[in-house]
Residue, then its C-alpha position, 0 to 999 in steps of 0.5 A: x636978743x631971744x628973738x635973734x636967737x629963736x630966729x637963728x635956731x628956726x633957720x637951722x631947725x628949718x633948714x632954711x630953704x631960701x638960705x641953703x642953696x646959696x651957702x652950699x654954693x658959696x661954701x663951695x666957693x670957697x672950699x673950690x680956691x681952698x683945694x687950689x692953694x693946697x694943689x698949688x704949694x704941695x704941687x710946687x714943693x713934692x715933685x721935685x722932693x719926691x724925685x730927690x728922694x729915688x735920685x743919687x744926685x739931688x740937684x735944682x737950678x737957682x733960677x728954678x729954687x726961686x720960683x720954687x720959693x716964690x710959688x711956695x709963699x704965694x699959695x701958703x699965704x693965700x691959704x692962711x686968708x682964705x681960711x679966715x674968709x671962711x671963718x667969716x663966711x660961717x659967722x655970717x650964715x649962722x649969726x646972720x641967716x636971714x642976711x646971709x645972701x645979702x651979705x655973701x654976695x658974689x662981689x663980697x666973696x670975690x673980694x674976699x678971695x682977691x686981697x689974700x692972692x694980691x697979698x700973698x703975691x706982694x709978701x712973695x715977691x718982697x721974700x724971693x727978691x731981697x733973698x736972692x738979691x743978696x750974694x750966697x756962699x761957695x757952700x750952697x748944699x741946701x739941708x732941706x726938701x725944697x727951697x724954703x726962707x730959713x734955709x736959704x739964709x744959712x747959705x747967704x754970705x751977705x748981711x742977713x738981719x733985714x731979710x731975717x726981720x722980714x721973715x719973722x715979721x710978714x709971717x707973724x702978721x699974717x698969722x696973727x692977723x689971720x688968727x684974730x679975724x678968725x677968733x673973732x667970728x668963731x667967739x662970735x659964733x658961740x655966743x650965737x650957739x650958746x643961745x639956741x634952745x635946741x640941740x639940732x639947731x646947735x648940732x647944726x651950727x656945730x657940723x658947720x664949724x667943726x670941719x673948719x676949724x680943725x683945718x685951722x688949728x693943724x694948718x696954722x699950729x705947724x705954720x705957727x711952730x716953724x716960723x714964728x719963733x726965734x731963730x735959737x729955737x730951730x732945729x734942723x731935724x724937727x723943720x724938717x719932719x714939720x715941713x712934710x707935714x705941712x706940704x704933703x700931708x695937710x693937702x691929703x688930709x683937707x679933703x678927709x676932713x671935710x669929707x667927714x661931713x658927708x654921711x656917704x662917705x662916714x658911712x663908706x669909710x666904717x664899711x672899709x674899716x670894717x672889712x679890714x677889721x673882719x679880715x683880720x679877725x678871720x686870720 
C-alpha cells in the first residue's frame, strides 16, 4: 500500500509526462460532451422562456411542448451520467496513474459517453409518450417557463398514477445510481489522497477534483430538490426560481468554475475586480 502511494504522489510531484498529455485530452473529452448537454437543455428551454418574458401573448404549440420536453430530458439526463463518468475519469488518473492510458482508452470513454445519451434517449422517449398519450383538460395554461413533467400533469385529465410513478422513479434512479458511482470514486480518491506524504502531490489531486465536484453538488443538489420529493411538497413558486436556476444559470456557471482552474484567467478576473474595486473608491 506505501509503494502505491509513493508512486502515486511521484506521478503528481513529477507531473507525469507520459500521463498528462493523454489526461488533458480525455478530460478535454469529457468537458467538450459536458458543455454540449448544458448548450442542448438551456438552448431547448431559454429562448423560447426569454421570448414569453418581452411578449404579452405566451404561446407554444403541443407539437413543439413535446419536443421541448423531450429534448429537455435527454440532455438533463446525459448530463447526470457524463459527470459521474468524470468521477470516474479523475479516480483513475489519480488511483491509477501508471494505468491511466490503458484504462482510459479512447474506446472506454466513448463508451462511457454512448450509454448515458442511449439512456437519456430511452428515459425521454418512455416520459414524452405516455405524458402526451394521455388526454389533457380544457384548462391548458401551463404555470411554468417551459414544458416541464410536473407541469404538464396538473393539465391532464386522464389517470395520472403511472406516469406520477414513472416520474419519481426514473429520476431517483438516475440520481441515486449516479450518485453512488460518483461517491464511490470520490471515497476512493481520498483514501488515495490521504496517503500521499506531500502537500503539492495532495494539492494536485485536490485541484483535479475540486472543480468537479462543486459541479456535481450544485447540479445534482437542484435536480435532487425539484423532482425527488413527494408531490405535497412542491410549491409552485420555489419550482419555479429552481428551474432557472438549473436551466439558465448552472450552464453559465460550468464554464466559470472550471475556468477557475486556469492561473490566466484567476489572475484576469482579480485584475477586473480590482479595477472595479479601485473605481469605486475613487468616487
Amino acid at each position: 500500500m506505501t509503494k502505491i502511494a509513493e508512486q502515486q504522489e511521484m506521478c503528481f510531484r513529477l507531473g507525469g509526462r507520459s500521463r498528462i498529455p493523454s489526461y488533458k485530452r480525455l478530460c478535454t473529452f469529457f468537458l467538450r460532451h459536458l458543455a454540449i448537454t448544458d448548450l442542448g437543455y438551456s438552448t431547448a428551454v431559454g429562448p423560447k422562456m426569454l421570448a414569453n418574458f418581452v411578449v404579452d401573448k405566451n404561446t407554444i404549440s403541443y407539437y413543439f411542448c413535446a419536443i421541448q420536453l423531450a429534448f429537455f430530458l435527454v440532455f438533463i439526463v446525459s448530463e447526470i451520467f457524463i459527470l459521474s463518468a468524470m468521477s470516474y475519469d479523475h479516480y483513475v488518473a489519480i488511483c491509477h496513474p501508471l494505468l491511466y492510458t490503458v484504462i482510459m482508452s479512447q474506446r472506454v470513454c466513448w463508451v462511457l459517453l454512448s450509454i448515458p445519451y442511449l439512456c437519456s434517449t430511452i428515459v425521454s422517449l418512455l416520459v414524452t409518450i405516455k405524458i402526451f398519450k394521455l388526454s389533457f383538460c380544457h384548462d391548458n395554461v401551463i404555470r411554468y417557463y417551459y414544458c416541464d413533467c410536473l407541469p404538464l400533469l396538473s393539465l391532464l385529465c386522464s389517470k395520472t398514477h403511472e406516469i406520477e410513478l414513472i416520474i419519481l422513479i426514473l429520476p431517483a434512479f438516475d440520481l441515486i445510481s449516479s450518485l453512488l458511482i460518483v461517491l464511490v470514486s470520490y471515497l476512493l480518491i481520498l483514501v488515495a489522497i490521504l496517503r500521499m506524504k506531500s502537500a503539492e502531490g495532495r494539492h494536485k489531486a485536490f485541484s483535479t477534483c475540486g472543480s468537479h465536484l462543486t459541479v456535481v453538488v450544485v447540479f445534482d443538489g437542484t435536480l435532487i430538490f425539484m423532482y425527488v420529493q413527494p408531490k405535497s411538497s412542491h410549491s409552485s413558486d420555489t419550482d419555479k426560481v429552481a428551474s432557472i436556476f438549473y436551466t439558465l444559470l448552472i450552464p453559465l456557471l460550468n464554464p466559470l468554475i472550471y475556468s477557475l482552474r486556469n492561473k490566466v484567467v484567476i489572475n484576469a478576473l482579480y485584475r477586473t475586480l480590482k479595477k472595479i474595486c479601485n473605481t469605486f473608491s475613487t468616487v
